[in-house]
C-alpha positions as CSV (number, residue, x, y, z in Angstrom):
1,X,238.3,25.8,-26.2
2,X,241.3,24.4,-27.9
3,X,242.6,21.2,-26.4
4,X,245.7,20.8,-23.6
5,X,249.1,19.6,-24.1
6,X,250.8,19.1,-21.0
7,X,254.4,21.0,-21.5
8,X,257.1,21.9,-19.8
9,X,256.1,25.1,-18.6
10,X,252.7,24.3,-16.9
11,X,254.5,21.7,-14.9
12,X,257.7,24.1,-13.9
13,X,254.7,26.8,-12.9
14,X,252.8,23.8,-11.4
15,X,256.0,23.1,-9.2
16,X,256.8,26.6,-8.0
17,X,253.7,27.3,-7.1
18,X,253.8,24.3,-4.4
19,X,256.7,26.4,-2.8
20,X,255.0,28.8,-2.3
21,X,251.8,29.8,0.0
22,X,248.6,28.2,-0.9
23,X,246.5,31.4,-2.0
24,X,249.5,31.4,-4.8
25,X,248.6,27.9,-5.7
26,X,245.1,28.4,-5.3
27,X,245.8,31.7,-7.7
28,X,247.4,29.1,-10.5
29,X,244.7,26.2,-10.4
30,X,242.0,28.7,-11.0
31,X,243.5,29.4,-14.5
32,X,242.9,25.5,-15.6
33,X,240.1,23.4,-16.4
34,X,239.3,20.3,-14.1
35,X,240.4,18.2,-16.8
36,X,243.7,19.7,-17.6
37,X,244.6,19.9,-14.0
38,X,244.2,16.0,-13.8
39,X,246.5,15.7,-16.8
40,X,249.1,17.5,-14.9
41,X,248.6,15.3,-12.2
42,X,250.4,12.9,-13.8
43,X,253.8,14.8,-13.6
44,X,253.6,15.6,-9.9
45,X,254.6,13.2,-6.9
46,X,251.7,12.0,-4.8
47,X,252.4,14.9,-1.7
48,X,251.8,17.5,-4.4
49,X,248.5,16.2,-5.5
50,X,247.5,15.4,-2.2
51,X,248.1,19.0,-1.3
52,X,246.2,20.4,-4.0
53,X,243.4,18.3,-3.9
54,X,243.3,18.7,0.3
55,X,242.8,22.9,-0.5
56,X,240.1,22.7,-3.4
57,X,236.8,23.3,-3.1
58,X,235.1,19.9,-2.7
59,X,233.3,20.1,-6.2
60,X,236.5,21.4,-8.2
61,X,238.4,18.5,-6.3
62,X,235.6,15.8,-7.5
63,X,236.2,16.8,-10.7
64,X,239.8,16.4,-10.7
65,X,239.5,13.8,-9.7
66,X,236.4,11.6,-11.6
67,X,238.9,13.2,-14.5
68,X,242.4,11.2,-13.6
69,X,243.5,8.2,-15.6
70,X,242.8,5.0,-13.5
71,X,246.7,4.3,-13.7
72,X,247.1,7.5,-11.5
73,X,245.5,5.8,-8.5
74,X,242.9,8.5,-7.8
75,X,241.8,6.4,-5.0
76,X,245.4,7.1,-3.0
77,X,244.5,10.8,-2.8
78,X,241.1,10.0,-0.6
79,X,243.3,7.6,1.4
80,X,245.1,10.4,3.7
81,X,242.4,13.1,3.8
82,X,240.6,13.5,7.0
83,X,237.1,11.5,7.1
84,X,235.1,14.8,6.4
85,X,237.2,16.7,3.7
86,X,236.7,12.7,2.2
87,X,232.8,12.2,2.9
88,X,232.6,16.2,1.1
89,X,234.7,15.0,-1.9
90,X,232.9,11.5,-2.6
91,X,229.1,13.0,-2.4
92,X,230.3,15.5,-4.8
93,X,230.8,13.0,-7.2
94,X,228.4,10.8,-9.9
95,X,227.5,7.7,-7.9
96,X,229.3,6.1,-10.9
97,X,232.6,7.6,-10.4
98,X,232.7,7.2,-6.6
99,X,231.8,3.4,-7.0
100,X,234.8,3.1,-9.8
101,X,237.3,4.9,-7.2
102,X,236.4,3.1,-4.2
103,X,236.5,0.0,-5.3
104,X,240.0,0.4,-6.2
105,X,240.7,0.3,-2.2
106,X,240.6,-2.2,0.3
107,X,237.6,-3.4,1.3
108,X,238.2,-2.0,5.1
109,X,238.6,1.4,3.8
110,X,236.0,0.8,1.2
111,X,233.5,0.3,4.3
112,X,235.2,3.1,6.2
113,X,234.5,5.8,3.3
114,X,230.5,4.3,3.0
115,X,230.1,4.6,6.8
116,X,231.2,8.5,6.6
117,X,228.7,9.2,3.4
118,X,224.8,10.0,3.8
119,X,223.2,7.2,4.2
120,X,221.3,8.0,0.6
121,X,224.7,8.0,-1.2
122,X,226.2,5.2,0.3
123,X,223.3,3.2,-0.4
124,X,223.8,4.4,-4.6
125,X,227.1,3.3,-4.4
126,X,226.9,0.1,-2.6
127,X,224.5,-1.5,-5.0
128,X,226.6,-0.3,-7.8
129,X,229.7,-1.9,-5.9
130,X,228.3,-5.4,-6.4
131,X,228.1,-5.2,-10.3
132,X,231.4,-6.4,-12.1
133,X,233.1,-3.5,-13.3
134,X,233.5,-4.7,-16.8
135,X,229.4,-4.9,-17.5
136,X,226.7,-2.4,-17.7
137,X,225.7,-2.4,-13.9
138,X,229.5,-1.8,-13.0
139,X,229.3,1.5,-15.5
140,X,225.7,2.3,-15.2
141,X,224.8,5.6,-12.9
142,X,221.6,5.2,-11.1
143,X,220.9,9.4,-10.9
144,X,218.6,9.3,-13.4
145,X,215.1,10.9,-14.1
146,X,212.0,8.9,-14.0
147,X,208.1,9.3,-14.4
148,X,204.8,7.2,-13.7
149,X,203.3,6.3,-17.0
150,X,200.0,8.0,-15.4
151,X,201.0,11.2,-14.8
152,X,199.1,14.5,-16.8
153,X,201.9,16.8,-18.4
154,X,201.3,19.2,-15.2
155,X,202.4,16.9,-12.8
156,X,205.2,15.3,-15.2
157,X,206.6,18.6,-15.4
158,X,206.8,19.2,-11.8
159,X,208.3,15.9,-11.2
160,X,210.9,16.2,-13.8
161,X,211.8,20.0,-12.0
162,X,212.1,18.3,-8.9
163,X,214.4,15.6,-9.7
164,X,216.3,17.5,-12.0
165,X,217.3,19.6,-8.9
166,X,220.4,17.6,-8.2
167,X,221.5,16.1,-11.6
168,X,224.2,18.0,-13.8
169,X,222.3,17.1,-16.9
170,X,219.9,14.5,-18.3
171,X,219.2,13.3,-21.9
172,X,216.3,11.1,-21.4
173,X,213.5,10.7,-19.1
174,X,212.2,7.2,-18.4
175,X,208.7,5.8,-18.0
176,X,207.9,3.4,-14.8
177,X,204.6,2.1,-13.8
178,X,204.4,1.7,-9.8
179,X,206.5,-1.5,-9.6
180,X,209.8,0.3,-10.8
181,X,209.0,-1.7,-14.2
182,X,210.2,0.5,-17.0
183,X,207.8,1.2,-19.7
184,X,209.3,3.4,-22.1
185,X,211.1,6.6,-22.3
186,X,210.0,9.8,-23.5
187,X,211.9,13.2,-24.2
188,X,211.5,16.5,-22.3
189,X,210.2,18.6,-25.8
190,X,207.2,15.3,-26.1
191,X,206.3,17.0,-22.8
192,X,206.7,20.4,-23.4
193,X,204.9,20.3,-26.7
194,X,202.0,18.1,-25.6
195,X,198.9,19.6,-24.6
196,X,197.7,19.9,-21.2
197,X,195.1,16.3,-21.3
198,X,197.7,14.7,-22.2
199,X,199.3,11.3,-19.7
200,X,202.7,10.4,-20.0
201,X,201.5,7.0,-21.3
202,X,200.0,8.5,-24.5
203,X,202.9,9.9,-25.6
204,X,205.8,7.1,-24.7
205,X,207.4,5.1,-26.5
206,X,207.6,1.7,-26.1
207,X,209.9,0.5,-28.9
208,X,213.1,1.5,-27.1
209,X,216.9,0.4,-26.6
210,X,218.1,-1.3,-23.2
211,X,220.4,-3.3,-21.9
212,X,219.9,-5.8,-19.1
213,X,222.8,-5.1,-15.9
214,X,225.0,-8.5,-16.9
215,X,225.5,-7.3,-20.3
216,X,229.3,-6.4,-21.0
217,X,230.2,-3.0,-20.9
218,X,231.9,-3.5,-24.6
219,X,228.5,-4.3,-25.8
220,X,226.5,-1.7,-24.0
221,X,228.8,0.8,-25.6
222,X,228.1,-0.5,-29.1
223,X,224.4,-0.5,-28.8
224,X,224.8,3.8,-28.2
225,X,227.0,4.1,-31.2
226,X,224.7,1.9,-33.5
227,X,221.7,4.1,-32.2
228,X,222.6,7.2,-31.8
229,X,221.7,7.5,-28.7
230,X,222.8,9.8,-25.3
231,X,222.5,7.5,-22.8
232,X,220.8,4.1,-22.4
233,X,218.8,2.7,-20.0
234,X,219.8,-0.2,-17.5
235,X,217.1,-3.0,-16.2
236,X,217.3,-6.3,-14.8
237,X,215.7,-9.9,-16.1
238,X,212.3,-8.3,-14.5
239,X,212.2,-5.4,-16.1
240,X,213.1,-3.4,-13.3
241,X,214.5,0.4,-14.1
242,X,218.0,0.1,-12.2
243,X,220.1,3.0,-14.1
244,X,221.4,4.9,-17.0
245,X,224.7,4.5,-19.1
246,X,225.6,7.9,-20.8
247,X,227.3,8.9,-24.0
248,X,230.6,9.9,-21.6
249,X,230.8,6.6,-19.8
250,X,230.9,4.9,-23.2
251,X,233.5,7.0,-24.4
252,X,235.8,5.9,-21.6
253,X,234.5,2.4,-22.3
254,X,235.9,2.3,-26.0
255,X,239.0,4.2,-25.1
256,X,240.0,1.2,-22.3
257,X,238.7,-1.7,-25.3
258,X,240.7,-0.2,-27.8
259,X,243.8,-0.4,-25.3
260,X,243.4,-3.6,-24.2
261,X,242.6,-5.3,-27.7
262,X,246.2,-3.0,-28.9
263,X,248.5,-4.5,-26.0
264,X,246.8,-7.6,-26.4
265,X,247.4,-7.8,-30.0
266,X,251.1,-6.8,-29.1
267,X,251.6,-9.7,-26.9
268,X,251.9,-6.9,-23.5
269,X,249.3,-8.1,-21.6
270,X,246.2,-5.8,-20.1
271,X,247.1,-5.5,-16.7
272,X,250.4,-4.0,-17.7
273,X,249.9,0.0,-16.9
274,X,251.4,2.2,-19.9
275,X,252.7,4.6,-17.2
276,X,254.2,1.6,-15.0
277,X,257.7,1.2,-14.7
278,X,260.1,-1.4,-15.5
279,X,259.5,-3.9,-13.5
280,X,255.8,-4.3,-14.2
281,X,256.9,-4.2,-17.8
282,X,259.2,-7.3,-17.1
283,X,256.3,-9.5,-15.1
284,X,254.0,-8.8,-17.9
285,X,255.7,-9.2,-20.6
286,X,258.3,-11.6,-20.0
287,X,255.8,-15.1,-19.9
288,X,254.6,-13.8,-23.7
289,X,258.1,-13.8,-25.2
290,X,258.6,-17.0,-23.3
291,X,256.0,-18.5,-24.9
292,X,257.6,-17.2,-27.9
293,X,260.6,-18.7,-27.5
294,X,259.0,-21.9,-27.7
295,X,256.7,-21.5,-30.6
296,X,260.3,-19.8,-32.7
297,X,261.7,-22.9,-31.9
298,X,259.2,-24.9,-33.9
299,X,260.2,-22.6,-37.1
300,X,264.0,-22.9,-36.5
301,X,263.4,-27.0,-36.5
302,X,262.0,-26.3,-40.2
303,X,265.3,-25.1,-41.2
304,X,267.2,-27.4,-39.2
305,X,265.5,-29.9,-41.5
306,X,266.8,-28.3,-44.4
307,X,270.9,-27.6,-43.5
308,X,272.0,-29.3,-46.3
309,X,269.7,-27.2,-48.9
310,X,270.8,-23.5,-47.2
311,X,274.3,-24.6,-47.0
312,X,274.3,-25.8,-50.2
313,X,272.6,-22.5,-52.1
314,X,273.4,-19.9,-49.0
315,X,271.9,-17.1,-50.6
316,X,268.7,-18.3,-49.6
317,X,269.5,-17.1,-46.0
318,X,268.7,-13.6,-47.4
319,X,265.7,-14.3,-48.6
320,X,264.2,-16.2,-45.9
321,X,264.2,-13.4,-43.7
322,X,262.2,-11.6,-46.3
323,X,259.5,-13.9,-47.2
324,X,258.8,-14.7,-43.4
325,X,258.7,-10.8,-42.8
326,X,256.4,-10.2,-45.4
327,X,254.1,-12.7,-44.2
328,X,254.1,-11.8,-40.8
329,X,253.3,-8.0,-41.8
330,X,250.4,-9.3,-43.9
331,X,248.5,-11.5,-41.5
332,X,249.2,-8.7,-38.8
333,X,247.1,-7.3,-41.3
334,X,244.4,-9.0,-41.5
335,X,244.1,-10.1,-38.0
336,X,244.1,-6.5,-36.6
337,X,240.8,-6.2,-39.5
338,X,239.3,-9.4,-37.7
339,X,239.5,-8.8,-34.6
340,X,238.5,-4.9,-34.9
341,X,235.1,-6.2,-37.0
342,X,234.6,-8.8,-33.8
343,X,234.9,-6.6,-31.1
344,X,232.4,-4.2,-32.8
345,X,229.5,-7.0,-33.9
346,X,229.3,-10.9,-33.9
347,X,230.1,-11.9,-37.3
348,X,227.4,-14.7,-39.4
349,X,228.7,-17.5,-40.8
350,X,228.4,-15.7,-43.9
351,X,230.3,-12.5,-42.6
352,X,233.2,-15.0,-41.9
353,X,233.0,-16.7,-44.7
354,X,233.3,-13.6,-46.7
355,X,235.8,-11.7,-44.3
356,X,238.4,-15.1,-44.9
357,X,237.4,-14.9,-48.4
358,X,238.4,-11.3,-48.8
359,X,241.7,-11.7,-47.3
360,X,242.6,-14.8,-49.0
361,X,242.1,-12.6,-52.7
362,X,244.2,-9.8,-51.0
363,X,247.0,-12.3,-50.1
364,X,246.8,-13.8,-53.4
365,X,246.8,-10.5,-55.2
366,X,250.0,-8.8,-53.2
367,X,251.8,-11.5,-52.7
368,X,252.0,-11.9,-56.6
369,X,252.7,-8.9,-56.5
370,X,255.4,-8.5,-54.7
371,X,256.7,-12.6,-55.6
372,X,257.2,-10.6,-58.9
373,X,259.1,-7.7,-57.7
374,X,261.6,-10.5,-56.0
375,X,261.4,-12.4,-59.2
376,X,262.8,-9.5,-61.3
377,X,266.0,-8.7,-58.3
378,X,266.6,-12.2,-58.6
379,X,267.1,-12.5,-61.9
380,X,268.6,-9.2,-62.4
381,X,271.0,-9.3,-59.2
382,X,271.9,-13.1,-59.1
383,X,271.0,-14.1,-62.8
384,X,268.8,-17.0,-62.0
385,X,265.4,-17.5,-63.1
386,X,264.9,-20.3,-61.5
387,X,265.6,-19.1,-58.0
388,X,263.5,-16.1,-58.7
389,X,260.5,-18.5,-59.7
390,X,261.3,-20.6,-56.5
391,X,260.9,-17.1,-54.3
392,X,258.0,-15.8,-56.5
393,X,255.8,-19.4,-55.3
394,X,256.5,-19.0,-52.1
395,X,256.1,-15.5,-51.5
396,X,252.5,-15.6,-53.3
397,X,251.7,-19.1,-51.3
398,X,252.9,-17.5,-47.8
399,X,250.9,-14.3,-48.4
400,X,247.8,-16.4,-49.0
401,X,248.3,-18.2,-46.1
402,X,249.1,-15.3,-44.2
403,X,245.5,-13.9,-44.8
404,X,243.7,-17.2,-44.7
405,X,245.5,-17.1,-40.7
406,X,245.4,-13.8,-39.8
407,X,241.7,-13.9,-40.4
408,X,240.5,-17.4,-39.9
409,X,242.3,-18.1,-36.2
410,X,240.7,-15.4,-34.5
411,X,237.0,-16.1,-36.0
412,X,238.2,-19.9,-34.8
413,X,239.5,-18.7,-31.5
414,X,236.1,-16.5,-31.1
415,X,233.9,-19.4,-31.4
416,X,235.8,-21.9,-28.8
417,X,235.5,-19.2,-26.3
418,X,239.4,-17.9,-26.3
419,X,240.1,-14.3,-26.6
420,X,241.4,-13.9,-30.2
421,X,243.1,-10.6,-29.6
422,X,245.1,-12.5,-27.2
423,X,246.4,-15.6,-28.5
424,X,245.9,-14.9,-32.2
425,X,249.5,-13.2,-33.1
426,X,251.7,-15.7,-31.1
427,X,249.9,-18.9,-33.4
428,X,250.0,-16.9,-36.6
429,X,253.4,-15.3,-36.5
430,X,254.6,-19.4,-36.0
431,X,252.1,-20.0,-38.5
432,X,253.6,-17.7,-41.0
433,X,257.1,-18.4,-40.7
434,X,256.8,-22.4,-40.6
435,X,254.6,-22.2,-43.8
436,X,257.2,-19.2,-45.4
437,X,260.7,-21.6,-44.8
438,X,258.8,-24.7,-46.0
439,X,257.5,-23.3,-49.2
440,X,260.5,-21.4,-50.1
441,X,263.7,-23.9,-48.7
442,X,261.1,-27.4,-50.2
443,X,260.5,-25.6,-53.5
444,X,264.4,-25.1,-53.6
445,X,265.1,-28.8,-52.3
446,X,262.8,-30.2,-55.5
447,X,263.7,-27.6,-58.2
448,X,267.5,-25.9,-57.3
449,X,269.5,-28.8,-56.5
């Protein structure tokens, strides 16, 4: 199946098919996949999806719905529906969807929507509900398949058929003894391949990956990449089996990371919606540039200090603006490098050591080279050697600092518990361009005039 693009004509087919009846809507839907119809959620009003979602089979609207971006509020469309076309739609879906879309409502309505489920389902979902939503419990899905470690294969067969009955799929099957206390895990071909005298226990295996419920999403998600793994299983400080996180749920994981640790990096901060509108954009942006405003102020005082040197060789004006560029493009560098290599593994001392290192020789090594690019215009366009010597020192120096920042501040930020993706690029771009104008307009003060 090739991928969807949402384009202009599945949304002008979308939208005359809501005039007409709904068997021609009905006629339309049927010709996209769950997933693509969520995309195209996006460029409908709220009656339209409400409509479309109110005349879909209950499974088909589940779907759709488990599929829509969280910025799309799919919890508005169970708002309106009628309390049994609602009860149908949430039991169609994983316990782990229905938990992230409810809790998105008020609590009221949270209780009203558990009050209408079976009492099996609403059970699921309200122990999932008390997890924060950032850490394995609050991503975890507790359909799983488990076994008693002292089962023959006969009877671990049957059990496996009968609570595979009402799961979509399942990777692994998990090992308990009789207090819930997980022992291992064990694949379905073990089983299958085993011979008959054979109990689950001889053929677990203990040496397995876990993760306890606290443990942050971000890190659960990184221990299935690092292994290889299709899901993982979730326990508390006891032991206890409490759930399973699958390859899928860590997909979305890293997706939302990635997107926060970008806007963060930008200065936009994460509550800021990328489909909000304008005045969202405003609140969340406006207290970074703020901030700044105040931390430019500390780099225009730098040249304040040195008036009488820029109005006495003006054409260092022009290359200010280039040697405070340059160095804020090359510690953007190297902190977008950090702060990717933190958020995927906690560095050693060494790994810091050698990560600052690295980007110090890189700053060394492109900032003479490009100093000496400069070097050569000046010379050649304003026939002054000097000057160009003056821009080549500071260049090279601003570029080292540049990397020695843009790497060292967030490892620094890291380890006194502040979120380097968020404060790292206001300090370094200051950083940058206090270092840049004192380099180039102090080396000009001492050796131009």
């Amino acid at each position: 199946m090739q991928s969807f693009e949402l384009n202009k004509t599945d949304v002008l087919r979308f939208k005359q098919a809501l005039e007409a009846d709904d068997e021609t809507l009905l006629i339309l839907i049927s010709e996209y996949h769950a997933s693509e119809i969520a995309i195209l959620f996006e460029s409908l009003p709220q009656e339209a999806r409400e409509r479309i979602i109110s005349i879909l089979p209950a499974d088909t609207a589940s779907e759709i719905i488990s599929e829509m971006d969280a910025e799309f509020h799919p919890e508005k469309l169970l708002e309106n529906l009628h309390p049994e076309r609602r009860s149908e739609i949430v039991e169609e879906l994983d316990y782990d969807d229905a938990t992230d879309i409810i809790s998105q409502l008020p609590e009221e309505q949270q209780q009203e929507i558990l009050e209408e489920l079976d009492e099996e389902d609403a059970s699921h979902i309200r122990s999932l509900l008390k997890y924060e939503e950032d850490t394995a419990g609050g991503i975890m899905n507790t359909q799983l398949i488990k076994i008693y470690a002292d089962l023959s294969r006969r009877e671990a067969l049957e059990e496996i058929i009968r609570q595979s009955e009402e799961m979509e799929e399942f990777y692994t099957i998990h090992v308990v003894d009789h207090n819930n206390v997980l022992q291992g895990i064990v694949s379905l071909k073990d089983i299958i391949k085993s011979r008959n005298t054979v109990r689950t226990s001889e053929i677990v295996q203990p040496d397995f990956v876990y993760v306890k419920v606290d443990t942050d999403q971000e890190e659960a998600a990184r221990l299935l990449s690092q292994y290889n793994l299709t899901s993982i299983p979730v326990v508390d400080d006891e032991m206890h089996l409490l759930g399973r996180i699958t390859f899928d749920d860590v997909i979305d994981v890293m997706e939302e990371e990635n997107t926060e640790d970008i806007l963060k990096i930008s200065g936009v901060s994460e509550d800021e919606e990328l489909a909000g509108n304008w005045k969202e954009a405003v609140k969340s942006r406006l207290p970074w540039l703020i901030l700044n405003l105040g931390t430019a102020f500390l780099a225009a005082s730098v040249i304040r200090y040195f008036d009488d040197t820029i109005v006495r060789l003006g054409i260092l004006a022009s290359y200010m603006t280039m040697i405070a560029g340059m160095g804020g493009n090359t510690a953007t560098q190297a902190l977008a490098v950090t702060v990717r290599r933190i958020s995927l593994t906690d560095l050693t001392d060494n790994q810091a050591y050698r990560t600052v290192l690295k980007e110090f020789t890189v700053g060394m090594i492109n900032g003479a080279c490009i100093g000496f690019i400069v070097l050569i215009f000046a010379v050649v366009y304003d026939g002054n050697p000097m000057l160009g010597l003056v821009i080549f020192i500071a260049m090279t120096g601003n570029l080292v600092i540049a990397g020695i920042a843009g790497s060292s501040i967030p490892l620094i930020l890291k380890r006194v518990g502040i979120d380097p993706a968020v404060a790292s690029s206001i300090i370094i771009t200051t950083f940058t361009d206090v270092c840049g104008f004192l380099l180039l307009l102090g080396l000009a003060s001492k050796l131009l005039l």
